[in-house]
Every structure is written in C-alpha cells, then in structure tokens.
N, C-alpha and C positions, 0 to 999 in steps of 0.2 A: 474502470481504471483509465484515468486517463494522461498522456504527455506530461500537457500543462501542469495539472499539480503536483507532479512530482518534479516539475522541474520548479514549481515557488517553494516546496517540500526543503529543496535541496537549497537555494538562497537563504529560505529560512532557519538553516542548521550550518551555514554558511560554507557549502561542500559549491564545490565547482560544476553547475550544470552539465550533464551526460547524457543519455539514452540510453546507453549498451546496458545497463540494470533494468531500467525499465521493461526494454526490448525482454532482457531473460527470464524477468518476475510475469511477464505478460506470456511467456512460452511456458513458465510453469504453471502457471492456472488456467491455462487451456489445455493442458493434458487429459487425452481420453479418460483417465478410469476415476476422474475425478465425479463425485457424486454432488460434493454439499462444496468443498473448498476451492471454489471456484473463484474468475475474477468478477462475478458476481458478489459474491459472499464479499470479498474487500471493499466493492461499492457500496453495498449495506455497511457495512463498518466504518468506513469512509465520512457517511452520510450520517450515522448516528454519534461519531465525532464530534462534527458540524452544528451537532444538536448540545452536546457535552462540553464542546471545547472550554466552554467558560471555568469549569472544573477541575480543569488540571492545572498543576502546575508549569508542567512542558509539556504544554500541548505537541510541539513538532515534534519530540521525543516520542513521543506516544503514537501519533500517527506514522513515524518511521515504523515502530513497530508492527503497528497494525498492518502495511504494505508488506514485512516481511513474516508474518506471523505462523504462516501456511506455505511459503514458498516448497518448502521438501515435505512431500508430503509420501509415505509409504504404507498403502493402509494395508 
C-alpha cells in the first residue's frame, strides 16, 4: 500500500486528494490478529490489477474497491 496510488486512485475518480483514509485503511490492515488480510494481501491485488486492468470496464472503480474490500474485518 502505498500513498501515492492512492492519491492518483483518487484524481482518477476525481475525489479531492486526502490521507486520513489512507492513514485508517493502512491501521486497519495492520491489525494484529489479522492472518491472510493484510496490507499485503492488497498489494497482491493491487498488482494483479495492474496485470487485468486492461479488462475492466472501470478500472478505478474496481481498484477503489479492491483498497476497501477487507478494510472491517472480524473473523
């Protein structure tokens, strides 16, 4: 996870660049008792995007979601 994309994330969907999401999607996937849905696990998904992107439709819709897919997570 990083800053920068999510701040062209957010250009690209035309939302006013921030941090304080970032900031808290980044304190949610580094929560201890997380196993698999990590901020890892986004970077892989991230990354396999990157590989897909050509296939979507709305691409930056899709990756918004991917960013927020796992954010609450209570297992």
């Amino acid at each position: 996870m990083n800053i920068e994309r999510w701040q062209e994330l957010l250009i690209g969907l035309r939302v006013a660049p921030e941090s304080d999401t970032f900031s808290r999607l980044q304190s949610a996937y580094a929560q201890k008792h997380r196993a698999y849905h990590t901020s890892r696990h986004i970077d892989e998904c991230l990354s396999l995007l990157d590989e897909l992107k050509h296939l979507a439709e709305h691409p930056s819709e899709v990756e918004c979601a991917l960013w927020f897919h796992d954010a609450i997570y209570e297992p």
